[in-house]
KOLPA-173157 format. One line per field, with one value per residue: x, y, z of N, C-alpha, C, CB in turn; residue in three letters. Coordinates in steps of 0.02 Angstrom, whole numbers. Glycine has a CB too. Example, Ala and Ser with C-alpha at 12.3 -4.5 7.8 and 13.67 -1.06 7.14 Angstrom:
<atoms>
n.X 660_642
n.Y -284_-112
n.Z 390_354
ca.X 615_684
ca.Y -225_-53
ca.Z 390_357
c.X 660_645
c.Y -165_2
c.Z 390_394
cb.X 565_704
cb.Y -224_-30
cb.Z 452_286
residuo ALA_SER
</atoms>
This chain:
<atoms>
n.X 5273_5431_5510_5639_5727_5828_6005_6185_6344_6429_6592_6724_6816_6993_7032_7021_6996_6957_6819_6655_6596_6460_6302_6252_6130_6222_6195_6294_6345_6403_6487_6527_6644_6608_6443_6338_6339_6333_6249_6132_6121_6110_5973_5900_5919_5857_5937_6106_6220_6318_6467_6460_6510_6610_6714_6777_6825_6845_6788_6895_6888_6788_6635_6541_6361_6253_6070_5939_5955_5930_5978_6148_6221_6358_6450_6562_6711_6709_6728_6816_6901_6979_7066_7131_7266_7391_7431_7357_7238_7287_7304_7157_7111_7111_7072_6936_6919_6907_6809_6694_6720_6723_6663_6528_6422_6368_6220_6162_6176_6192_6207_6243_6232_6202_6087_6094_6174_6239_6273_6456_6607_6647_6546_6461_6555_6570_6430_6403_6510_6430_6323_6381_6432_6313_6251_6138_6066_6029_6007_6041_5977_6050_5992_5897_5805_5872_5820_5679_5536_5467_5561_5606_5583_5639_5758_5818_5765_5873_5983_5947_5926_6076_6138_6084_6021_5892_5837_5794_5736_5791_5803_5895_5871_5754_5689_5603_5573_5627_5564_5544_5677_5709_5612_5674_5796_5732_5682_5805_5834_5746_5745_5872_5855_5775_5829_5957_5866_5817_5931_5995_6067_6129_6094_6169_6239_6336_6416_6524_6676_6783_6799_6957_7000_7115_7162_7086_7015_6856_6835_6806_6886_6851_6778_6869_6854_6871_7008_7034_7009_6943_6876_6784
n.Y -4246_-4350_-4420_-4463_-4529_-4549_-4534_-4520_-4486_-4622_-4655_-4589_-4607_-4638_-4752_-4916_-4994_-4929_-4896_-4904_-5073_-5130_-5211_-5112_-5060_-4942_-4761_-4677_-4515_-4409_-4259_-4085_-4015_-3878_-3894_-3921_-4036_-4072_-3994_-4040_-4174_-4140_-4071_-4160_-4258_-4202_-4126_-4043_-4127_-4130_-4061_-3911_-3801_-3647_-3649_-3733_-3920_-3936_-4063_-4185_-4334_-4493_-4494_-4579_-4583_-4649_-4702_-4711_-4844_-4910_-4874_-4771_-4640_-4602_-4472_-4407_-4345_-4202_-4148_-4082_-3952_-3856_-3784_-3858_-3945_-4043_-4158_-4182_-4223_-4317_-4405_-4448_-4480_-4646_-4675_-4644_-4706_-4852_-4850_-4854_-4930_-5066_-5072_-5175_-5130_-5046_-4979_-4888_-4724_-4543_-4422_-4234_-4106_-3914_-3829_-3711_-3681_-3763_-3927_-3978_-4050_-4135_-4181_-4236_-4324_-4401_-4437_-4542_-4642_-4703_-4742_-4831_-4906_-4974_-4928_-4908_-4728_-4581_-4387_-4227_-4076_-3949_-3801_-3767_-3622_-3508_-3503_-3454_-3493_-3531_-3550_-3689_-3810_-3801_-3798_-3909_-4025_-3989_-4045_-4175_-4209_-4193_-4257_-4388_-4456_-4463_-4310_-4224_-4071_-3983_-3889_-3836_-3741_-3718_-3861_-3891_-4023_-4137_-4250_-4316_-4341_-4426_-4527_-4583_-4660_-4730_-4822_-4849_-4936_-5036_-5102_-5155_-5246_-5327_-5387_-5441_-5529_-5627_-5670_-5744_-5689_-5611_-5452_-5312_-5283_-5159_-5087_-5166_-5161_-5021_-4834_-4765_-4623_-4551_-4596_-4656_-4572_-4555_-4677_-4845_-4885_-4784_-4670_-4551_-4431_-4281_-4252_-4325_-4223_-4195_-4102_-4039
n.Z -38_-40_97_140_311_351_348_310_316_241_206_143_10_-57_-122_-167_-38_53_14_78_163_149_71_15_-139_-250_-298_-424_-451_-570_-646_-704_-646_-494_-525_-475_-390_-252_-199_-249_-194_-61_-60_-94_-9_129_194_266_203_114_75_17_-106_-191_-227_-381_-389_-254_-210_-190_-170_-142_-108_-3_26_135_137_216_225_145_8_-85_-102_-231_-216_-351_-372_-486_-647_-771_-756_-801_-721_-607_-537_-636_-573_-470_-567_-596_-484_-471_-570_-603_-476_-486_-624_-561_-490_-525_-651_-573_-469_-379_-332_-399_-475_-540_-641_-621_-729_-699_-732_-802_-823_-890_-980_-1160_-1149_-1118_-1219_-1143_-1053_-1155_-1199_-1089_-1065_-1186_-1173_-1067_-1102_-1206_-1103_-1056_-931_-827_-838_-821_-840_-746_-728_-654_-570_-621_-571_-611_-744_-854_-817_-927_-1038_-989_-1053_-1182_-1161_-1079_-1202_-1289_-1200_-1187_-1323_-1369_-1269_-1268_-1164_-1033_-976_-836_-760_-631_-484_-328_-241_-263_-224_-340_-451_-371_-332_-438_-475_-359_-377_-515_-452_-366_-460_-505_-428_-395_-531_-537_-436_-485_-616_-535_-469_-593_-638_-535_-428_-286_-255_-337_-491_-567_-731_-828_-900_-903_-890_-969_-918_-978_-1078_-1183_-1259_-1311_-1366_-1357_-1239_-1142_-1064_-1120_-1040_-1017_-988_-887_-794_-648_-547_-418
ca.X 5346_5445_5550_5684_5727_5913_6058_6236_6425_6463_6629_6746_6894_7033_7052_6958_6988_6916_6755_6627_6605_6380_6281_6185_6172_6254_6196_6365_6328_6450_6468_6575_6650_6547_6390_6291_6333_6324_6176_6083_6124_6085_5896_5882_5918_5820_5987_6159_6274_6364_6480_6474_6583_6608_6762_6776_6889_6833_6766_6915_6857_6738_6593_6470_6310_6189_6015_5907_5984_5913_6021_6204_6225_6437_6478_6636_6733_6689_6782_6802_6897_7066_7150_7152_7337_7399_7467_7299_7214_7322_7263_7089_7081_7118_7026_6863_6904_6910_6760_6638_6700_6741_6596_6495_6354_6346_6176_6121_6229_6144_6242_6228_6234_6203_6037_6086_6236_6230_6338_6515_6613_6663_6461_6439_6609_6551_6366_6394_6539_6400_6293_6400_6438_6245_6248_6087_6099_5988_6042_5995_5997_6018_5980_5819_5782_5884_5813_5617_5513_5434_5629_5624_5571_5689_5833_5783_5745_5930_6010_5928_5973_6138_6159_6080_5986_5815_5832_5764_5742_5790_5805_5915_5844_5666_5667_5580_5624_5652_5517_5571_5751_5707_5571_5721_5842_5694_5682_5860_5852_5708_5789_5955_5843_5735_5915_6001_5845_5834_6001_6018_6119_6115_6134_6158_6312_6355_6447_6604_6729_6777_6834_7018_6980_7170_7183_7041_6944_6792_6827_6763_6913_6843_6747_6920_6823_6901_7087_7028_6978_6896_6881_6727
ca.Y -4248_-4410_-4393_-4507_-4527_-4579_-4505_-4506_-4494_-4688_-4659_-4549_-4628_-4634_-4817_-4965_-5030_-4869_-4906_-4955_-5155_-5136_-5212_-5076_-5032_-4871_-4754_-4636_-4432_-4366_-4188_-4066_-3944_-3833_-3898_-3921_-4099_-4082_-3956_-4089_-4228_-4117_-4059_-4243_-4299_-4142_-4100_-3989_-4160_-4133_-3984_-3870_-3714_-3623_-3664_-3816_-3940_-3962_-4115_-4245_-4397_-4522_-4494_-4633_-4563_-4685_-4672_-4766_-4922_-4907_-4869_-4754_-4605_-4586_-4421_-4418_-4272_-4157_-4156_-4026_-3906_-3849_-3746_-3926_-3974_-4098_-4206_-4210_-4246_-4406_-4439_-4431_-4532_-4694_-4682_-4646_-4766_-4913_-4869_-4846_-5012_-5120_-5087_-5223_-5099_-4988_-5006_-4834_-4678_-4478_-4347_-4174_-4032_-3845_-3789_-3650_-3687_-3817_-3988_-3986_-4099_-4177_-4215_-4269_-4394_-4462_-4472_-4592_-4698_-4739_-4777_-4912_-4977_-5016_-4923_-4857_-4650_-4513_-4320_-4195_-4007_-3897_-3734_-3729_-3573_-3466_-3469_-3417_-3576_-3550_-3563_-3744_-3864_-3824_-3829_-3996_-4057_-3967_-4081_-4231_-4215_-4190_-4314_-4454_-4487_-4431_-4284_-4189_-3997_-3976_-3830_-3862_-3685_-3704_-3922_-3915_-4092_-4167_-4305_-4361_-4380_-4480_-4594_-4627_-4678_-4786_-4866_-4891_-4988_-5065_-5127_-5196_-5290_-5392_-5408_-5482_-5611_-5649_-5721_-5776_-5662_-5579_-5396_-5273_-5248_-5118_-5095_-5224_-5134_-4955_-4769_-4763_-4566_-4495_-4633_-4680_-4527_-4560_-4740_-4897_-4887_-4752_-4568_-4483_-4368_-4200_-4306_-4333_-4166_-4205_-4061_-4028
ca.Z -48_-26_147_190_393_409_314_329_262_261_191_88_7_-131_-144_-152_27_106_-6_130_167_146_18_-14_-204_-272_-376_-424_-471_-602_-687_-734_-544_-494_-575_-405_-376_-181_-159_-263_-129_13_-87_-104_92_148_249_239_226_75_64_-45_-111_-246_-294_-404_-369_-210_-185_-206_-163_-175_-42_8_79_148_136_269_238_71_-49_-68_-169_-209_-249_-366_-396_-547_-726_-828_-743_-819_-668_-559_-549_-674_-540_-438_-608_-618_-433_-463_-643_-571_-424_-538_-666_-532_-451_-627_-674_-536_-400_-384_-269_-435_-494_-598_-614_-611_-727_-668_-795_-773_-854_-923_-1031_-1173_-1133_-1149_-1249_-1078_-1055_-1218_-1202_-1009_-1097_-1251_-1125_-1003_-1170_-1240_-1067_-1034_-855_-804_-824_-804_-826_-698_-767_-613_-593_-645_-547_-656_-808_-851_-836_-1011_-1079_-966_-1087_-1241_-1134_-1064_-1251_-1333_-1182_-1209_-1393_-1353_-1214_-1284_-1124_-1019_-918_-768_-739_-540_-437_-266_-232_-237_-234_-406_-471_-325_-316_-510_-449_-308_-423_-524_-413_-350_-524_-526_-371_-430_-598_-525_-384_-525_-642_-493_-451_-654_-634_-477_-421_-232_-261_-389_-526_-626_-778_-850_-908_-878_-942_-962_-951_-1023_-1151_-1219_-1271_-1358_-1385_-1290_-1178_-1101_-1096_-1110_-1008_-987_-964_-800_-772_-623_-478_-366
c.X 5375_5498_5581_5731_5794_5943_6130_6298_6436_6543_6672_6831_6942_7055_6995_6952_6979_6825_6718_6592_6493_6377_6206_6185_6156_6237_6262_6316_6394_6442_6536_6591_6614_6476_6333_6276_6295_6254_6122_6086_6103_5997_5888_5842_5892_5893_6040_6205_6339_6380_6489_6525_6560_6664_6761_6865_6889_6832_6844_6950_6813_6703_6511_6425_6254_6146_5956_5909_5958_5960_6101_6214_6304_6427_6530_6669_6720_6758_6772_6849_6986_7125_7150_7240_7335_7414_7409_7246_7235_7301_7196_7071_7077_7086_6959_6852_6893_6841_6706_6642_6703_6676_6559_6425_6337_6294_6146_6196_6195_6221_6231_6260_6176_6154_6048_6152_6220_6293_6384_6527_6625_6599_6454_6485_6571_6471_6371_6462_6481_6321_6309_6422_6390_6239_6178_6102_6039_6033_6005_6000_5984_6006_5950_5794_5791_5869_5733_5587_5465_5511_5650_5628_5612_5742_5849_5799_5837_5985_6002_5943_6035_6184_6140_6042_5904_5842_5788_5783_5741_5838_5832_5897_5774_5649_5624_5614_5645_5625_5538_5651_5749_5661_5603_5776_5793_5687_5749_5862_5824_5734_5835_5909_5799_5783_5940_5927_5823_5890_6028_6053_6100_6150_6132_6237_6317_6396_6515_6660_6721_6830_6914_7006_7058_7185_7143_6992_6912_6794_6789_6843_6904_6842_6818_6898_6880_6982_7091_7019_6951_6903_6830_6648
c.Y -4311_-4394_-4462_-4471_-4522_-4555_-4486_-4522_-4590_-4688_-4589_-4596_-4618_-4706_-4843_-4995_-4983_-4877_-4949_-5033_-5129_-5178_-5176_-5046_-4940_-4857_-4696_-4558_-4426_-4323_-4153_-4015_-3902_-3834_-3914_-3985_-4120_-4055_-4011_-4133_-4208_-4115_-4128_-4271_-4259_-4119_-4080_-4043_-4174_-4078_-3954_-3819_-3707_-3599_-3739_-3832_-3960_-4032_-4154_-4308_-4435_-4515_-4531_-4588_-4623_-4676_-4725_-4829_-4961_-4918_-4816_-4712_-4566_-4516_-4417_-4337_-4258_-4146_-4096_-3962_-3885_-3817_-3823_-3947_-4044_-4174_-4219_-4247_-4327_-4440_-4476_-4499_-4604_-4721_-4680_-4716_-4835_-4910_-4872_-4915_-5078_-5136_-5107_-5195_-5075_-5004_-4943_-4763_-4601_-4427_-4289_-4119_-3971_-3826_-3744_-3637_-3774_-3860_-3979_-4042_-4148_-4226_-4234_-4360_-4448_-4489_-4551_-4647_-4744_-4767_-4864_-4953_-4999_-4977_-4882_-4766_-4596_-4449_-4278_-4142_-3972_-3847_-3707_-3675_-3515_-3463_-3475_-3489_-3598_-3557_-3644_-3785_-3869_-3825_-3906_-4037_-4041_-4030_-4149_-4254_-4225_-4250_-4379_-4478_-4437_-4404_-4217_-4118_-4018_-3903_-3860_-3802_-3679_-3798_-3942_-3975_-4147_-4235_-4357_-4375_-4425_-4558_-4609_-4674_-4745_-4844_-4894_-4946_-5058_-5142_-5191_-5258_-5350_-5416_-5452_-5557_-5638_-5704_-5753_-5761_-5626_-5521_-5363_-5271_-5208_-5129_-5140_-5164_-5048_-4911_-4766_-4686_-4526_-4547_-4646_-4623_-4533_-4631_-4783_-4905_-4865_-4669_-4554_-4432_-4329_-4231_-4299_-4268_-4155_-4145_-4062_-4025
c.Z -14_16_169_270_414_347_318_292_278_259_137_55_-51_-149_-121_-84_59_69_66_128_171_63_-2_-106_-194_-316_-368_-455_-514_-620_-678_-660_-566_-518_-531_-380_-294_-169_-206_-224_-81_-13_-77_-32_129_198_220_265_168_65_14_-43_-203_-286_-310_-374_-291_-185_-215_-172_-158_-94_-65_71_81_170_170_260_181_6_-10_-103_-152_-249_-271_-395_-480_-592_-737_-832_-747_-756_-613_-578_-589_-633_-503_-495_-620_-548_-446_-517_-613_-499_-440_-567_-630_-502_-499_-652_-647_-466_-433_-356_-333_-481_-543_-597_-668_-632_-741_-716_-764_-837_-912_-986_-1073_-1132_-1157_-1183_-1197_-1079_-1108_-1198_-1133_-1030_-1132_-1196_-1095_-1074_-1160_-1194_-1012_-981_-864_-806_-832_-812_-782_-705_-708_-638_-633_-652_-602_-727_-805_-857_-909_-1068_-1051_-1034_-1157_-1233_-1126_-1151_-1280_-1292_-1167_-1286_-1384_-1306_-1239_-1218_-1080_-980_-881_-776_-662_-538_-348_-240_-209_-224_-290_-426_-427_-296_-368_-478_-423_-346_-467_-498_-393_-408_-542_-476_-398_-494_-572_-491_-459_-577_-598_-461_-520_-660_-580_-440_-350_-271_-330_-426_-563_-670_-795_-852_-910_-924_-895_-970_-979_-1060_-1182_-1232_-1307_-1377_-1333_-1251_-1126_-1112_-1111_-1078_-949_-960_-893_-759_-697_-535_-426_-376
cb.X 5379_5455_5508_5747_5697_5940_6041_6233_6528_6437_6613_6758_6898_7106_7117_6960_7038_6963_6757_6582_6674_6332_6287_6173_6132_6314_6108_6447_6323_6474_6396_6560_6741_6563_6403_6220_6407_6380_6159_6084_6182_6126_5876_5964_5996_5731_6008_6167_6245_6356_6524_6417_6730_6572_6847_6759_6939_6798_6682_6944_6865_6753_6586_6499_6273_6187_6004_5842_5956_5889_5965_6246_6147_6513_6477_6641_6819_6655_6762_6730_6851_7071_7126_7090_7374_7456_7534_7262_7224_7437_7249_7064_7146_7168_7036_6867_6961_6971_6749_6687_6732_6825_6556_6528_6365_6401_6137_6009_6330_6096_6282_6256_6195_6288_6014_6086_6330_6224_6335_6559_6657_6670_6397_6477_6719_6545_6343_6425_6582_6375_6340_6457_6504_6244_6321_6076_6166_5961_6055_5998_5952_6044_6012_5776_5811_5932_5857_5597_5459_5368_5699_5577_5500_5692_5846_5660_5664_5956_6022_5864_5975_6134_6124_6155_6050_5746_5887_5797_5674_5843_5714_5987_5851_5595_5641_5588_5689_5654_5436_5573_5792_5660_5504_5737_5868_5627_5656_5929_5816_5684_5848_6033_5784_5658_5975_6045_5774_5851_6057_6034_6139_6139_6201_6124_6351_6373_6451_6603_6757_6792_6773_7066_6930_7244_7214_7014_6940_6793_6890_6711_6951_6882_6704_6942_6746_6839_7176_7099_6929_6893_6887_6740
cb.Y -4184_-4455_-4349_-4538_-4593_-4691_-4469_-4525_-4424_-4746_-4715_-4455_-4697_-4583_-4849_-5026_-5071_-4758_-4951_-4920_-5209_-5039_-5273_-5000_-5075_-4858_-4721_-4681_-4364_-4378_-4136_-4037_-3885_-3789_-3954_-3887_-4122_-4044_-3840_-4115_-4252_-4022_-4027_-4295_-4313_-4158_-4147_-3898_-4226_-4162_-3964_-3838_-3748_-3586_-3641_-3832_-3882_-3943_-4138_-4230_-4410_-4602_-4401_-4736_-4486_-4719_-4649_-4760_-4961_-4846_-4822_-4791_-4543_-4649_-4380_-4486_-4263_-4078_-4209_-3997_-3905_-3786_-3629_-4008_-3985_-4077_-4188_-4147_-4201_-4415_-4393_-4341_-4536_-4689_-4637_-4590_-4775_-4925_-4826_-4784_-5029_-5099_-5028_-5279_-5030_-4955_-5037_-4793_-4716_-4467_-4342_-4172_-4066_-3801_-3752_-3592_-3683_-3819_-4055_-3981_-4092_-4126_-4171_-4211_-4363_-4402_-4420_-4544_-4662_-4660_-4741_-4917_-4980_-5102_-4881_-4880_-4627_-4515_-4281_-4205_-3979_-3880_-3713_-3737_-3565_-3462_-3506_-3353_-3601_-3460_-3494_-3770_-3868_-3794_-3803_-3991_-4025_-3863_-4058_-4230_-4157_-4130_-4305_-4488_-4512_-4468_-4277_-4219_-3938_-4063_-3792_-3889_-3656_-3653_-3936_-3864_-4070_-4124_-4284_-4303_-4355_-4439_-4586_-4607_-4620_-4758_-4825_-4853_-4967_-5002_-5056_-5146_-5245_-5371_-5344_-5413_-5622_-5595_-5691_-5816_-5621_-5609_-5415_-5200_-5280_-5069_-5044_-5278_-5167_-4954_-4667_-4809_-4518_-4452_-4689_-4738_-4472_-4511_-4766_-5005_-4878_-4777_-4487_-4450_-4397_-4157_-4277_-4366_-4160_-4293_-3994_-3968
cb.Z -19_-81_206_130_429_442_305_378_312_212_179_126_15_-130_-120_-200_55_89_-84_155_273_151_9_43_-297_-279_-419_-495_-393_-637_-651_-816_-505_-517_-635_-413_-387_-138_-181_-319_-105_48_-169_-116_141_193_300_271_254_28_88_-64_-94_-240_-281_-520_-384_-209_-212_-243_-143_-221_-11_47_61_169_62_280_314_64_-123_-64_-186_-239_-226_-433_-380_-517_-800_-817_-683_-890_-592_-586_-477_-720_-503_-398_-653_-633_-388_-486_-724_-571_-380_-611_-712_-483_-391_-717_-720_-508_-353_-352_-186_-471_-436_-551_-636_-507_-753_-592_-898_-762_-808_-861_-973_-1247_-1150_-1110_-1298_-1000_-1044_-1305_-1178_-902_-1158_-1363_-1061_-905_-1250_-1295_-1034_-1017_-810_-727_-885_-723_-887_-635_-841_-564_-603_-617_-484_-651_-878_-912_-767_-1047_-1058_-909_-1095_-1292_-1061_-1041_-1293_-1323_-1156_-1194_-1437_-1325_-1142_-1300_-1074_-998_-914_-694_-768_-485_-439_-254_-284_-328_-185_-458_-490_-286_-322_-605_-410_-232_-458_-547_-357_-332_-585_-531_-293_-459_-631_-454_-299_-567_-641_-413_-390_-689_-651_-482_-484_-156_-245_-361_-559_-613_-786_-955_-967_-796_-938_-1007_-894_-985_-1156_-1189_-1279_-1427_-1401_-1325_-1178_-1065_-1017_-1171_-966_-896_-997_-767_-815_-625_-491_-339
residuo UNK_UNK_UNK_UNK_UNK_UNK_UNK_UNK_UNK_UNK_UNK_UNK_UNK_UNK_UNK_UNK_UNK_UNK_UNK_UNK_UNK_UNK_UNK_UNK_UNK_UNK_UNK_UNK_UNK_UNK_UNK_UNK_UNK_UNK_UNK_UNK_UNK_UNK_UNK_UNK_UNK_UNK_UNK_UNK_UNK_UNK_UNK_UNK_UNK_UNK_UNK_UNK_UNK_UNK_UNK_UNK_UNK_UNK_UNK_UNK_UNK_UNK_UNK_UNK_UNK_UNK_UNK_UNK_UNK_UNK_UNK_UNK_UNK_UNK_UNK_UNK_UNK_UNK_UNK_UNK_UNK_UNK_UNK_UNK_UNK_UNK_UNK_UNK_UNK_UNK_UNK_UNK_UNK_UNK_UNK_UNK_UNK_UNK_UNK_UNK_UNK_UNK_UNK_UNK_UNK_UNK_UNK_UNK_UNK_UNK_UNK_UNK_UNK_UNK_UNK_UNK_UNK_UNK_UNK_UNK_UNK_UNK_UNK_UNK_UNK_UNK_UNK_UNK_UNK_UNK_UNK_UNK_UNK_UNK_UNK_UNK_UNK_UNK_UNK_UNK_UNK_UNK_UNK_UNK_UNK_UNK_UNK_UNK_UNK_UNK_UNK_UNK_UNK_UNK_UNK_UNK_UNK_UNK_UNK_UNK_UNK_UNK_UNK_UNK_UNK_UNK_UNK_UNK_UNK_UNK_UNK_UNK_UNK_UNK_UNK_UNK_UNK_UNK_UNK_UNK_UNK_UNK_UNK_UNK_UNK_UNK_UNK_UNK_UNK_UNK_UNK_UNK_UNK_UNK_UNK_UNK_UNK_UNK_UNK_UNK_UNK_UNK_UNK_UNK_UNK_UNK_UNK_UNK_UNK_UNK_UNK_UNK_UNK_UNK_UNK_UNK_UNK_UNK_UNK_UNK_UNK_UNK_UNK_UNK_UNK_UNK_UNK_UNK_UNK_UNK_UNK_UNK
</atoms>
């Protein structure tokens, strides 16, 4: 099992000048609240540093965890979730959309779907966005545990159809999955680091332009995902 040493909150913020001053690259987590964004970060870092709950909506704001001086994995609050106030929804959009298309650390980005239910249209829309704007992406299907592991593999396959990208069965329950997560994340690092000496470039960038998520739904302005939906 692959064990990283050092682990900690670098940052949490709602603007770009609380983003922390490192150049470590970022990979970002998205998904829909409640979809086990955090207990996948903690399974990850073998430790209890991202909180969880079980109400969505929780999480809002953007949290930098740094990972032995390695890399940065932001947790961003969760879409999807209609009882979030309209007025925190308008918080939240803008604080997303700037960091998806403007960080310069953001080098891959890991979205987190719930095993056991197909993809919403939300996951579909934040899928085919991070498509057409090139970003590195992986899906991560928790909640493995709960369903029979001879029903794994055509879930896996219905949300890879669906998503348009390669993803992972994980268990934050039992750590099933937990080695492939981490050997992607390694490959995203990977990636960005031979990209950025290709071009000459110190460092890693992520994506150009970014999701306008309450105007642009489904277009290249931006996922429209969940009109900013975004809770915990």
């Amino acid at each position: 099992m692959v064990k990283w040493h050092a682990a900690e909150l670098a940052a949490t913020a709602v603007e770009p000048k609380q983003y922390p001053r490192h150049d470590l690259p970022e990979v970002a987590l998205v998904g829909r609240s409640n979809v086990g964004k955090s207990s996948l970060i903690n399974r990850l870092l073998g430790r209890r540093l991202a909180r969880t709950s079980n109400t969505p909506g929780r999480t809002q704001t953007l949290n930098f965890y740094a990972v032995d001086k390695r890399l940065c994995l932001v947790d961003l609050p969760g879409y999807g979730y209609a009882r979030v106030p309209m007025r925190m929804r308008r918080r939240w959009q803008p604080m997303i959309e700037h960091y998806l298309t403007e960080r310069p650390n953001l080098v891959g980005v890991i979205q987190v779907v719930d095993i056991r239910h197909p993809p919403t249209e939300d996951d579909k829309t934040m899928a085919a966005w991070l498509a057409r704007r090139g970003l590195p992406a992986v899906a991560v299907a928790t909640k493995a545990d709960k369903i029979a592991r001879g029903r794994r593999p055509q879930h896996v396959a219905r949300m890879a159809r669906e998503l348009g990208l390669p993803v992972l069965a994980f268990s934050a329950a039992t750590g099933e999955g937990r080695d492939d997560v981490i050997g992607v994340l390694k490959a995203m690092l990977l990636e960005a680091r031979l990209a950025g000496e290709a071009s000459g470039v110190s460092g890693a960038t992520g994506g150009a332009d970014g999701p306008d998520a309450a105007e642009g739904a489904g277009t290249d302005e931006g996922p429209g995902a969940p009109e900013a939906q975004r809770g915990g």
